[in-house]
VOPAGU-2260 file (C-alpha; in pm, 1 decimal, decimal comma):
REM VOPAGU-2260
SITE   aa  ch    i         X         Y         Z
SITE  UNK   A    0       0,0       0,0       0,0
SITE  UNK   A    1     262,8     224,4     112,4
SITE  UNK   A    2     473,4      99,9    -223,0
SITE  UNK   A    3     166,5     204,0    -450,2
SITE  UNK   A    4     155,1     570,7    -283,9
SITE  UNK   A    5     532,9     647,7    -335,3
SITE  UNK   A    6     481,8     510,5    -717,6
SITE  UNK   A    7     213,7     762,7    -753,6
SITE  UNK   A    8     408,1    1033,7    -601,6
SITE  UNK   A    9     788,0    1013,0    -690,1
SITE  UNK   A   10     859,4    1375,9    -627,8
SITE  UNK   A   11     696,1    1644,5    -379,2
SITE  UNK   A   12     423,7    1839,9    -503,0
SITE  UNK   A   13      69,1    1894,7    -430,8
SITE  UNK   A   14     -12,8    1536,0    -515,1
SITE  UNK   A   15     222,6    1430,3    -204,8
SITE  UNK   A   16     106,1    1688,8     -14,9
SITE  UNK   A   17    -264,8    1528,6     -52,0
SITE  UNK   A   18    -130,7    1241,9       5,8
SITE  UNK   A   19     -34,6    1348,0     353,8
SITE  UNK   A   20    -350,5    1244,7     560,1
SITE  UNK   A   21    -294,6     844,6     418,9
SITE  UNK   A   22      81,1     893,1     494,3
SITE  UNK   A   23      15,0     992,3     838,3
SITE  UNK   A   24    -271,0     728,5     872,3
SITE  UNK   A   25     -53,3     438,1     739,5
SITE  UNK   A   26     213,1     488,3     994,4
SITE  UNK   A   27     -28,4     507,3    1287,7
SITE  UNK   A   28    -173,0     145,9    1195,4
SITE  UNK   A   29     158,9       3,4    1080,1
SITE  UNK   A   30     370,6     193,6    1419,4
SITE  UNK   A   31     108,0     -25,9    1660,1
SITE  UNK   A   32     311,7    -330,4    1730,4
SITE  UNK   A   33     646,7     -71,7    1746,3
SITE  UNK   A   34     438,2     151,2    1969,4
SITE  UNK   A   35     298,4    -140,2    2244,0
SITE  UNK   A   36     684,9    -285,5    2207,3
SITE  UNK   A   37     862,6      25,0    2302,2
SITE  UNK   A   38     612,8      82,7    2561,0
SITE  UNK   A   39     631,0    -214,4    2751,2
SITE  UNK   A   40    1027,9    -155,9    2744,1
SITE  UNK   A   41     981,9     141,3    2878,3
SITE  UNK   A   42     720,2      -4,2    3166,6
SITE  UNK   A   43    1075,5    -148,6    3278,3
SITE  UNK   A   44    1133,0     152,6    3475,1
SITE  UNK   A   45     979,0     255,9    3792,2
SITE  UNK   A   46     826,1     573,9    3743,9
SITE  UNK   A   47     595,7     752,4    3551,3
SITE  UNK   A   48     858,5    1028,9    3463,1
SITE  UNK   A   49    1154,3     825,4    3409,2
SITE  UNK   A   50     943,0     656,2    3129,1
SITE  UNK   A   51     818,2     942,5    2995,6
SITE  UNK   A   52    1216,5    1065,5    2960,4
SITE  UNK   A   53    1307,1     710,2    2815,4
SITE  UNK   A   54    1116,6     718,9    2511,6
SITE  UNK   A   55    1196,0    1103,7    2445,5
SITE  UNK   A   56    1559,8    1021,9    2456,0
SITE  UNK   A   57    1524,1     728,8    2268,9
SITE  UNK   A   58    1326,3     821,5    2001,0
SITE  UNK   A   59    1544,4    1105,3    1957,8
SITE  UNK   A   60    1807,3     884,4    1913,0
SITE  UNK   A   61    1596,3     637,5    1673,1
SITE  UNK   A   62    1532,6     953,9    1458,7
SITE  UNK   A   63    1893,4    1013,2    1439,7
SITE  UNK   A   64    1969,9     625,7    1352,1
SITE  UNK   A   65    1662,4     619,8    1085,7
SITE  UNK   A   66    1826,3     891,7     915,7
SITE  UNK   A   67    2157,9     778,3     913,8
SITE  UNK   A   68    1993,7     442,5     798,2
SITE  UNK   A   69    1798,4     635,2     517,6
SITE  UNK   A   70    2083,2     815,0     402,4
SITE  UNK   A   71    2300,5     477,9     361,7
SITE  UNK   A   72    2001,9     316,2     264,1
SITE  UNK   A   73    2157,1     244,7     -85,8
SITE  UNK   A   74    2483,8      53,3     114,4
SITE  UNK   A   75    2227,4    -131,4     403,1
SITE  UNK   A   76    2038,2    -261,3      74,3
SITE  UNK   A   77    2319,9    -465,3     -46,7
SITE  UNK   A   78    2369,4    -627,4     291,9
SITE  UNK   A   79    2105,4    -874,1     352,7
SITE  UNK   A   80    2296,0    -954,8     709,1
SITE  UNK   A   81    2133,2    -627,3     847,3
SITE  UNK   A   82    1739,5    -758,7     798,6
SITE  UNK   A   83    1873,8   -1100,8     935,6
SITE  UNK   A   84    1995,5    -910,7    1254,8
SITE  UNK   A   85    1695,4    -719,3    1279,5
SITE  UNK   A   86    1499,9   -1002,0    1293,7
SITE  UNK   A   87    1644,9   -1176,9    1522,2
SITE  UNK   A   88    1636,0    -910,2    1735,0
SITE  UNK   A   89    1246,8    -857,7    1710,4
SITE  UNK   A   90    1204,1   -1214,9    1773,2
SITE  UNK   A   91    1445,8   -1179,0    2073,1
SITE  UNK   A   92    1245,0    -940,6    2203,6
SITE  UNK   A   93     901,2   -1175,1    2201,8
SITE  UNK   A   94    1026,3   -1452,3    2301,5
SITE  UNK   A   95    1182,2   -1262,0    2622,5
SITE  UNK   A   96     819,9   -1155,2    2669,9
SITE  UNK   A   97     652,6   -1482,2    2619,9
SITE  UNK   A   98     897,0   -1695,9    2818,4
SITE  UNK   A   99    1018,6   -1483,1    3105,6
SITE  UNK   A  100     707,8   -1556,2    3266,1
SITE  UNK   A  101     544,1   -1295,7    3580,8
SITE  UNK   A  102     782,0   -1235,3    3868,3
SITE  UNK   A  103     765,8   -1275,8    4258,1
SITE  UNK   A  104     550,3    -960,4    4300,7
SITE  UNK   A  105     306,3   -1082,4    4045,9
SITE  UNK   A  106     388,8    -817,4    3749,5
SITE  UNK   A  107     437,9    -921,7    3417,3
SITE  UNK   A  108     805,4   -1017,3    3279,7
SITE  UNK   A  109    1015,7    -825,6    3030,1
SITE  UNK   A  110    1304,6    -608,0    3076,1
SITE  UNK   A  111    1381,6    -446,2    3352,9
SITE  UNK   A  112    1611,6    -126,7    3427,4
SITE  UNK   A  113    1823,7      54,2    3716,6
SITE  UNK   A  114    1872,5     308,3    3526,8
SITE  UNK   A  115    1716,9     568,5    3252,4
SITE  UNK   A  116    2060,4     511,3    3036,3
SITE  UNK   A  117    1999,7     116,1    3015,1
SITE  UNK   A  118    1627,8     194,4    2830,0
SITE  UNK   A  119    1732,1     454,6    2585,0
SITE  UNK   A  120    1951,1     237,1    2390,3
SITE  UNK   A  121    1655,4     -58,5    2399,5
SITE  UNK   A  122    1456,3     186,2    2251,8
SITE  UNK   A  123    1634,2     300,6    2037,9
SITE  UNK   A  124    1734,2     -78,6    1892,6
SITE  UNK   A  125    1388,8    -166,5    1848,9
SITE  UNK   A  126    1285,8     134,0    1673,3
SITE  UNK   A  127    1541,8      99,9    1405,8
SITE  UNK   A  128    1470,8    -305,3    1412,9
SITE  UNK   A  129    1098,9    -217,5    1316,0
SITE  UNK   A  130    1188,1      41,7    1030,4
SITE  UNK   A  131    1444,8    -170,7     832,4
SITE  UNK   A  132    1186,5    -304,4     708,4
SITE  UNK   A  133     936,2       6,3     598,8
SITE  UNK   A  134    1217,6     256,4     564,5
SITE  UNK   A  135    1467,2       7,6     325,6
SITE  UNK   A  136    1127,8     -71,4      85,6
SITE  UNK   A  137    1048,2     335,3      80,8
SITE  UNK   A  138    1379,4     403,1     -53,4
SITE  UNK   A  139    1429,9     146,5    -268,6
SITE  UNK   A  140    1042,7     232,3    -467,1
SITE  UNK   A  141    1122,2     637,1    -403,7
SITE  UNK   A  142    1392,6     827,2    -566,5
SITE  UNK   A  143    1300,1    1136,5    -355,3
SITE  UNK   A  144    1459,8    1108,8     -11,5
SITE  UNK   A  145    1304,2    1426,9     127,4
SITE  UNK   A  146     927,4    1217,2     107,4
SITE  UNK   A  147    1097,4     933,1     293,5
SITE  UNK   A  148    1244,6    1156,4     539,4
SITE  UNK   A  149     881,4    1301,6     610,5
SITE  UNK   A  150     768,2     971,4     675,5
SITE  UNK   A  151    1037,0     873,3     906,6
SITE  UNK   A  152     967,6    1207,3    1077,7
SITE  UNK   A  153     608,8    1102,1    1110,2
SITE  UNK   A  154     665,1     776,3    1200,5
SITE  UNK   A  155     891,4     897,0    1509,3
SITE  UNK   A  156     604,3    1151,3    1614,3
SITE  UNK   A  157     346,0     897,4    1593,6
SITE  UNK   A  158     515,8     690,5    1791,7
SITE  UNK   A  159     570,4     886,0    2084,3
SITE  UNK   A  160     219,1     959,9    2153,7
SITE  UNK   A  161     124,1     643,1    2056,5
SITE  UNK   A  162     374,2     449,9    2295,8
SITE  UNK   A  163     262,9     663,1    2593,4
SITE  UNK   A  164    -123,5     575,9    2487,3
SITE  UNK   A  165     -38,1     216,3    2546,8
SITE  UNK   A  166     188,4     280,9    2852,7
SITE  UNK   A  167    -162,2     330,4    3010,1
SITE  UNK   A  168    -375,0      81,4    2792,3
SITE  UNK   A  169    -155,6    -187,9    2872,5
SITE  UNK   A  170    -245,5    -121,5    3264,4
SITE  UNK   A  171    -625,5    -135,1    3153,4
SITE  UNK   A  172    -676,0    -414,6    2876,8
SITE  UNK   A  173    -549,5    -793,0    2943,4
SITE  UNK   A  174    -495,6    -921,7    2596,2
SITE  UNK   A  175    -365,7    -594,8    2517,8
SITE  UNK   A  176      59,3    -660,9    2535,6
SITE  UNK   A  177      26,6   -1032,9    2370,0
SITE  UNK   A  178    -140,4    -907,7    2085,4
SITE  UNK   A  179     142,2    -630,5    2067,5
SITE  UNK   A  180     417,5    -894,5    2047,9
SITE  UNK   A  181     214,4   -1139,3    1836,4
SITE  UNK   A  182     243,5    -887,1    1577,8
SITE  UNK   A  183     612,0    -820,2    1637,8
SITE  UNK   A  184     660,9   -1174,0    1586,7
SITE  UNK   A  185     515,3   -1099,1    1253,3
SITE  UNK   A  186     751,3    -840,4    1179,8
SITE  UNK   A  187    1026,7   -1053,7    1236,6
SITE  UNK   A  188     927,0   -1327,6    1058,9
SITE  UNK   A  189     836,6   -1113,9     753,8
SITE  UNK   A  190    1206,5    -961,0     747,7
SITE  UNK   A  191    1320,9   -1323,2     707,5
SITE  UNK   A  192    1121,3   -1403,3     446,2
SITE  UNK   A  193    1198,1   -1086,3     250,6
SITE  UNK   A  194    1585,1   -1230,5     303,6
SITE  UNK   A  195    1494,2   -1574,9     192,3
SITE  UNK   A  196    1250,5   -1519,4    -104,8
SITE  UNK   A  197    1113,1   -1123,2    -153,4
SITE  UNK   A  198     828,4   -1268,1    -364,4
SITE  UNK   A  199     727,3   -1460,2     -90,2
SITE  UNK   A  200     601,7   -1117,8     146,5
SITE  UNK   A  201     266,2   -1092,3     135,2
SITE  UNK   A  202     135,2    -755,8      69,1
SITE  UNK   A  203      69,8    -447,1     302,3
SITE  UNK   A  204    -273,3    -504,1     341,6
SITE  UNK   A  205    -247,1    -852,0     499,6
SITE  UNK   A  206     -84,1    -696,4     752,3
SITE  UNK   A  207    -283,1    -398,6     844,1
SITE  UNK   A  208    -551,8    -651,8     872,1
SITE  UNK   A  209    -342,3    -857,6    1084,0
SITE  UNK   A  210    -263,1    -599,5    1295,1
SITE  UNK   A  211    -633,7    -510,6    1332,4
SITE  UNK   A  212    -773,2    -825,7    1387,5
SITE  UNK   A  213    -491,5    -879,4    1688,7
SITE  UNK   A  214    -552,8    -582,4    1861,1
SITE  UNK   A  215    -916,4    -597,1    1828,8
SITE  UNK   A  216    -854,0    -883,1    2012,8
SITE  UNK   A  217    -588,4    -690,9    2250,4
SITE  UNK   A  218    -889,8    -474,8    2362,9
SITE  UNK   A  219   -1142,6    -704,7    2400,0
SITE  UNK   A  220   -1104,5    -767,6    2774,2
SITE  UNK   A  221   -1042,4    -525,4    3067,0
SITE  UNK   A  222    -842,8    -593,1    3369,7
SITE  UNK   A  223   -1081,1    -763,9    3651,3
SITE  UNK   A  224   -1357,3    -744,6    3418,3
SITE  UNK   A  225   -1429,9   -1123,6    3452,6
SITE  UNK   A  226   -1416,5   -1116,4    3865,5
SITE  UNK   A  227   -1737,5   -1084,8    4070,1
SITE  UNK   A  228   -1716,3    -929,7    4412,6
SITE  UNK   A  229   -1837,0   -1176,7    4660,2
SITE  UNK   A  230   -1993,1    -960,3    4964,6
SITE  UNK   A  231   -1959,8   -1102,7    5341,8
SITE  UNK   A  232   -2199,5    -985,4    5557,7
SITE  UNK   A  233   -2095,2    -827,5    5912,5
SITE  UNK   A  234   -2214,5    -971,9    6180,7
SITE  UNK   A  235   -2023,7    -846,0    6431,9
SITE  UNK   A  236   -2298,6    -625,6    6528,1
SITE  UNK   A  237   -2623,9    -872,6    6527,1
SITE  UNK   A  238   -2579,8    -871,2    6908,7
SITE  UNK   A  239   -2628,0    -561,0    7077,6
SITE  UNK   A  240   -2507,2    -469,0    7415,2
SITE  UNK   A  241   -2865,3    -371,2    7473,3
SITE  UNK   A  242   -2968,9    -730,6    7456,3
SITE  UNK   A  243   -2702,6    -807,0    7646,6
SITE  UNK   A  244   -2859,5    -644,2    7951,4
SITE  UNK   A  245   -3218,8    -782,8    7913,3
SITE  UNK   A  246   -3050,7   -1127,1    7859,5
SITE  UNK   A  247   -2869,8   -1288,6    8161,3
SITE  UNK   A  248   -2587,2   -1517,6    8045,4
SITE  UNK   A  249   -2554,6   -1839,8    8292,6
SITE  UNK   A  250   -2178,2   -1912,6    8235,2
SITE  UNK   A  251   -2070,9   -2298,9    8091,2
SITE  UNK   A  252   -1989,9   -2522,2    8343,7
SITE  UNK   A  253   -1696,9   -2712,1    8228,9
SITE  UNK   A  254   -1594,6   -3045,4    8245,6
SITE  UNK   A  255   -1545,8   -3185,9    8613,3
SITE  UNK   A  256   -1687,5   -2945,6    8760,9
SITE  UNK   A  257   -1983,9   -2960,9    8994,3
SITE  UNK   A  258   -2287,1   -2731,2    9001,2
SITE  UNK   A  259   -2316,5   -2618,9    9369,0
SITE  UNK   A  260   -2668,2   -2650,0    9523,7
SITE  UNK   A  261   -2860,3   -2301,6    9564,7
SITE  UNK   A  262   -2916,8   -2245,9    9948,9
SITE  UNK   A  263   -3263,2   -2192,1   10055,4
């Protein structure tokens, strides 16, 4: 799909610049399973604010790489070792998800950090792991590198707002971070097939449905939706003291005791 648009429009005039709005829609469906990834890296910090700084720094530094890698794209294209290692990397990344399990305090697994300056580079990794693929097929159909840069530079934008969306969905919706990674797992699998066979890749739309059938999945349930509160009743306060006083209480005689006689 993305292919088709950049045919249409190999240089930047007003025909690109309508294009804009399907640009900008096409990398907010295909920057989901980037989005939930980096987002759930970034959950590997403690606080709200040291999160917020991870993906700012390392999407800054993504931007920087995805230029570099756009620029050199002509060099990165000959070397099929680079989609290989991205790849693997993706697929890394699930099956640390998938197999690390919950820990003692009952959160969910995945990487965890000490520090702000061991997230930004994770970030920053799996950004430019995602856009091998979309960024080496843009330059490779377009001629024009100022209309891929645009797209990288809405891709990164997207993605921030996006990945702190799903810092907060992924508190809220069960499903929600599996789906994510299911589709990462796609990604992965799809750069390895490109390697192997390119004729082989299905097409772009396969995968937006994919990726909208999965997360229409992802938000299907809500955290504690399924539980029912049970209710115990209190009834500590059935007796009252003031049927205590109308009430006299003959105390238990116990075992081997006798019962005096009353005296008359």
């Amino acid at each position: 799909m993305l292919d088709r648009l950049l045919e249409m429009s190999p240089t930047l005039g007003g025909d690109t610049l309508l294009l804009l709005p399907v640009l900008i829609l096409l990398e907010l469906v295909l920057s989901a399973d980037n989005a939930i990834a980096l987002a759930a890296i970034a959950q590997g910090l403690q606080t709200e604010a040291l999160q917020k700084k991870a993906l700012n720094l390392g999407l800054l530094v993504a931007f920087i790489m995805r230029v570099s890698l756009i620029l050199a794209a002509s060099w990165v294209l000959k070397y099929w070792q680079f989609e290989v290692a991205g790849a693997l990397y993706l697929l890394w990344l699930v099956y640390q998800h998938f197999m690390s399990g919950t820990g003692e305090d009952g959160e969910a697994g995945g990487p965890k950090f000490s520090s702000l300056w061991q997230a930004v580079p994770t970030i920053a990794l799996t950004d430019i792991a995602f856009s091998l693929d979309s960024v080496t097929t843009a330059i490779a159909l377009s001629k024009d590198v100022l209309i891929v840069l645009l797209g990288g530079t809405i891709g990164i934008i997207a993605l921030r707002f996006m990945a702190g969306l799903f810092i907060k969905w992924l508190e809220i919706y069960v499903h929600l971070e599996d789906a994510g990674f299911i589709t990462v797992a796609f990604v992965g699998i799809r750069l390895l097939v490109r390697v192997i066979n390119p004729d082989w890749v299905p097409p772009e739309w396969v995968m937006v449905t994919l990726i909208f059938s999965l997360f229409a999945w992802g938000f299907s349930k809500k955290v504690g939706e399924a539980t029912t509160p049970v209710t115990i009743p209190d009834l500590s306060g059935a007796i009252t003291d003031e049927d205590n006083e109308d009430k006299t209480v003959e105390p238990l005689v116990t075992a081997g005791d006798e019962k005096q006689p009353e005296k008359i």
